[in-house]
N, C-alpha and C positions, 0 to 999 in steps of 0.2 A: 504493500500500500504506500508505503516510501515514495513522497514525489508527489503525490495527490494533493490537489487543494481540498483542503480540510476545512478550510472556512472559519479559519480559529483567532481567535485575537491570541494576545498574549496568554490570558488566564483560560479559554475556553470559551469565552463568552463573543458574539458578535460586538464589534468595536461599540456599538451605543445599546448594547445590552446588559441590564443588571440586575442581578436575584433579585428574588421576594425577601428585602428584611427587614421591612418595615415592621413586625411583628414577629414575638419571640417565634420557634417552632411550635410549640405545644399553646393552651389556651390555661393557661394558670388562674389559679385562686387568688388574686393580688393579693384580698386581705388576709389567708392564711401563709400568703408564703414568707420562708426564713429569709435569713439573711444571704447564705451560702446557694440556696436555690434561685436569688434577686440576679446573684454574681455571675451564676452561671447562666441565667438565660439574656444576658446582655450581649447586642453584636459587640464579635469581638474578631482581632484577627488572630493567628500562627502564625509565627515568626520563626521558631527555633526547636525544631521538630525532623526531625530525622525520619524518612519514610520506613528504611530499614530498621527502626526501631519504634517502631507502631507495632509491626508484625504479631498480633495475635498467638498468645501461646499456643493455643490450639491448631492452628493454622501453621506454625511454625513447625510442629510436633509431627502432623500430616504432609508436609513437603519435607522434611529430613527424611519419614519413613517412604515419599514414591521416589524419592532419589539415592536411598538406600544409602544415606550420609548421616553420619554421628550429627547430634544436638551438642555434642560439647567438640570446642575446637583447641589444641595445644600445638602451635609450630612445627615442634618436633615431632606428631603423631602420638605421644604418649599420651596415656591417659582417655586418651576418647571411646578405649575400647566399654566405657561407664555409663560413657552416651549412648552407644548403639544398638537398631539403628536408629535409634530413636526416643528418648525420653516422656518424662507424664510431663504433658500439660501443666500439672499444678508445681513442678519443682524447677522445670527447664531454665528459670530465668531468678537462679539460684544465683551467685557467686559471693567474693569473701571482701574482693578489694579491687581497684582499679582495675588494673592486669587482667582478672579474671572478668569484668564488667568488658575491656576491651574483646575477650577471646569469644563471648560471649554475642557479641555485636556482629563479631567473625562469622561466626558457625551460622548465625543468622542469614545473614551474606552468602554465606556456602549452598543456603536451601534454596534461592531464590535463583535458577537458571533458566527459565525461558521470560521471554517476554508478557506473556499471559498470567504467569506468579506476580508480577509486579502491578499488573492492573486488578487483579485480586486484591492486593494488597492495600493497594491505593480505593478500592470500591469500600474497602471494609474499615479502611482510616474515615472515611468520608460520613459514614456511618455514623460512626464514635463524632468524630467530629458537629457535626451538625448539634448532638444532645448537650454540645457543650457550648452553644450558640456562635459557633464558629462562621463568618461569611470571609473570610480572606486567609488562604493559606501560601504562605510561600515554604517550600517542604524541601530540607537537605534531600539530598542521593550522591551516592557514593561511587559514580561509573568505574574510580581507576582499581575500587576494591569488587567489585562486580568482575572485571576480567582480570583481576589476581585468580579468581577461582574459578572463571570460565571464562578461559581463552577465545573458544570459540564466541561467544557471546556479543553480536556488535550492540555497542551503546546508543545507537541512534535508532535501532529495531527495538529496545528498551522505551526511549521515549516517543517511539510511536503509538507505541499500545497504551501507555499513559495519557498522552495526548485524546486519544480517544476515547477512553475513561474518565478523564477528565470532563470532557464532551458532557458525557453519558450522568457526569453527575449536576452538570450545569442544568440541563437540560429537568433534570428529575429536584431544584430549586436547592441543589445543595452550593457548599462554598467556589469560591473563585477560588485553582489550584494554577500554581506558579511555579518553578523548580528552582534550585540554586544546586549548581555544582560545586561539592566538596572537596575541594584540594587537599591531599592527606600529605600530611610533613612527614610522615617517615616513608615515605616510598621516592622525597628529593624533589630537587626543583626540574629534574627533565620529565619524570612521569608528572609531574604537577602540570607542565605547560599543557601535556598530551590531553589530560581532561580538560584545561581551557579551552584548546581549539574543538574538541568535543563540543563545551558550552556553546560555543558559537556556533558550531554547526546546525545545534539541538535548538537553538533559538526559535526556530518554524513551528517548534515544538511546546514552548511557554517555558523554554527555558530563559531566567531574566538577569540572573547572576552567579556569579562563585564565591564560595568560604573558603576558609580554611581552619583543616584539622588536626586533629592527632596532636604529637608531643612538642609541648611549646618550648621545655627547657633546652633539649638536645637541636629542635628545629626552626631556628628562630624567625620569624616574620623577614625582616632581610633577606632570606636566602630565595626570596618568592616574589621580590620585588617587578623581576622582568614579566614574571608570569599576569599578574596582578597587574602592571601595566597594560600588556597584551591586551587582556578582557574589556579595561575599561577601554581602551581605545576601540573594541568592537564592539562597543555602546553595552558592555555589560555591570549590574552594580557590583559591588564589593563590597564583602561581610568577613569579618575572621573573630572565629574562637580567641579567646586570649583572657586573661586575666582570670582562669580558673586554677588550675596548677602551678603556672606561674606568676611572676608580681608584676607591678606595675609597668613595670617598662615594656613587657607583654603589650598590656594596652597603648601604650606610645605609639611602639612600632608598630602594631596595626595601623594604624589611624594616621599616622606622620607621612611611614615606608609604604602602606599599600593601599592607604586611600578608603582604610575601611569606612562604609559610612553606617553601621551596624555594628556594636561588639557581643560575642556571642558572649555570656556568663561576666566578665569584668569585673566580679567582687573582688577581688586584690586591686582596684582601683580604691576601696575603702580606708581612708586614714593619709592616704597619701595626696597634699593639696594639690601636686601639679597634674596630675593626672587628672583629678577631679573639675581643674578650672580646665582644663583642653577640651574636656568630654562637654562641660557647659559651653565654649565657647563655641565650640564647632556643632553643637545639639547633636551629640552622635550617640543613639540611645543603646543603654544594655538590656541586654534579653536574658533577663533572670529565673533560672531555674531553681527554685528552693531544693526538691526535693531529689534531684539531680545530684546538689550539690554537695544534698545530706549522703546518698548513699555512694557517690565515688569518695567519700572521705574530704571535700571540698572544705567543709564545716565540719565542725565537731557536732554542730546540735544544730535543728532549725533555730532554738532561742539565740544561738552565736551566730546567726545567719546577720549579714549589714545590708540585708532589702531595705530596712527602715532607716538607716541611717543614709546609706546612698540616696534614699528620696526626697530625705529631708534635706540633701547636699545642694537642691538644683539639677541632677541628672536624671533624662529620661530615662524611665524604666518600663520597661515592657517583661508581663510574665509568660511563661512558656514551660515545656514539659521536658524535652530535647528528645529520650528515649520513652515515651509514656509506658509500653509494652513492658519494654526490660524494668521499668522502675518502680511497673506498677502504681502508674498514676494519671490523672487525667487534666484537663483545665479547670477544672472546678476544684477539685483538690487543693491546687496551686494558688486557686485565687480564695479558698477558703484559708489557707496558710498565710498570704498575706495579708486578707483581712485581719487576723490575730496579729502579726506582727506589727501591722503597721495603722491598721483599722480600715473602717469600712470604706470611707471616703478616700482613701489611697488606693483601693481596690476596684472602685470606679473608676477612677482617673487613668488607674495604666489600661482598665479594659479598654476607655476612650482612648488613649496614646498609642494603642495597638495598630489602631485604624490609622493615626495619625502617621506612622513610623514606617508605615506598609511601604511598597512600591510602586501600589497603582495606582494609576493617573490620577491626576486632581478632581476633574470630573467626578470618577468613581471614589474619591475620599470624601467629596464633597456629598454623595449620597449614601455612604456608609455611617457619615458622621450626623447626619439630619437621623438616620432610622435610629443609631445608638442612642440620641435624646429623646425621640419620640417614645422608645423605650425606656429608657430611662425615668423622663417624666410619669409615665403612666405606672411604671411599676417600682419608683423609685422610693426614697427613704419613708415617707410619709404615710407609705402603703406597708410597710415590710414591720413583721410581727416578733 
């Protein structure tokens, strides 16, 4: 199908067409509902969500066992003989510490080999999504770890089937879906470029930007700077991981060296003024994952979490899930987390700055942002029990 006019905007949608969200999905009790149910039915967008890490345990568990591939992945092949060929559902998305949440991400990765797994995947995010009042998703993918484990696999028959899934969910009033290619730092700055001209190619496709991922201490932002140029010069945006494992300078050289105009995670931005004043000068908002943060060892506790402090600093914040599947968590979780940390009116605010932080055109922020009030107002503080 490659090569056909698809008739696709960017997101899936006809250039002057746009969901229904003017009203939540469901038809709520305004005046019996909580606070955390207010939270979640507010348009809101995804920002920092990895599609490979949506993947449905269940879903996971049944393409490990028809590709007759381990649930657990170790480099060296040890230890997977634990996985095979295939693990339960309710344990699969087990592990201890970072390391293992990576190997974890991997084996994920490993089950997903045709193109049709992936629009599976993305129909069943979409799903999930919508209950958590999602109308704007711009969604990591991981194309250069997709043909680490299948060579034969081209990444533009990847987002073909996507593309058309996507379609299929516009079409059915669900979220506007966008892609961003993930640059992974430990596979170098040559396979890094090889997924930017990817992005570019994928563009026809709602591809609309690249990150970047993987190990900030060993791989430093610098070393991607040509990559990173490339993209933006083929009119793509620029997002990069940074300031979770490592410190603040992390967030620098994203934003300085590569132009980020999105930092994924940026808590070690907390305490440190110059990072703090660069983030407000330039409005380059973090996409904060609490619970993310809590289980790769990010934080010691959500209460040590500095969501409330960075907000109170002046920088945007936008909340997000990153791996919701692996971490066992959804948007509303998230934004029931913040509520407690930071309270409820912070938790409005980033739902609205979601919208704001997004990519899509003005036009379309300008009609995201009227329904989020309309919303808002109707089911907002003075109704909520």
């Amino acid at each position: 199908m490659r090569g056909q006019d698809l008739n696709l905007g960017p997101s899936g949608y006809e250039p002057d067409e746009l969901p229904d969200c003017s009203t939540p999905r469901r038809e709520p009790n305004v005046y019996a509902m909580t606070t955390s149910e207010f939270l979640r039915s507010l348009p809101k967008a995804q920002l920092h969500c990895h599609l490979e890490g949506s993947v449905r345990a269940a879903t996971f568990v049944e393409l490990a066992g028809r590709y007759g591939v381990s649930t657990v992945y170790r480099p060296d092949g040890l230890q997977e003989a634990a996985g095979s060929p295939a693990g339960r559902a309710d344990d699969v998305y087990a592990f201890r510490d970072f390391a293992e949440f990576l190997y974890t991400f991997a084996a994920v990765c490993r089950s997903l080999k045709a193109p049709a797994d992936y629009a599976r995947v993305l129909r069943e995010y979409a799903h999930d999504a919508r209950e958590q009042g999602v109308i704007r998703a711009e969604l990591f993918v991981s194309p250069s770890v997709w043909t680490f484990f299948h060579r034969e696999l081209d990444p533009l028959d990847v987002f073909e089937a996507l593309a058309v899934e996507a379609r299929n969910i516009a079409n059915d009033g669900g979220p506007q879906i966008a892609w961003l290619c993930d640059v992974t730092r430990n596979f170098g700055a040559e396979r890094a470029m090889e997924t930017a001209r990817v992005a570019v190619r994928a563009k026809e496709f709602g591809v609309i930007g690249v990150g970047l991922g993987g190990d900030e201490a060993n791989f430093p932002a610098p070393l991607f700077a040509d990559v990173f140029a490339y993209a933006r010069a083929n009119g793509l945006h620029a997002v990069a991981h940074a300031g979770e494992a490592a410190g603040p300078q992390s967030v620098r050289d994203a934003i300085e060296t590569l132009g980020a105009e999105r930092i994924g995670h940026g808590i070690r931005a907390a305490g440190d003024p110059e990072t703090l004043a660069l983030l407000v000068e330039r409005e380059v908002p973090l996409e904060i994952c609490p619970t993310s943060n809590l289980r790769t060892g990010a934080v010691d506790s959500l209460d040590a979490h500095p969501l409330a402090e960075l907000a109170r600093s002046g920088v945007t914040v936008v909340l997000d899930t990153d791996d919701p599947a692996i971490f066992r968590t959804d948007l509303g979780a998230e934004y029931a987390i913040a509520q407690r940390l930071a309270g409820t009116d912070a938790a409005v605010r980033f739902a609205r700055t979601s919208l704001e932080s997004s990519f899509a055109s003005a036009e379309t922020k300008r009609a995201f942002l009227a329904a989020f009030d309309r919303v808002n107002a109707e089911l907002g503080p003075s109704r909520r029990s």
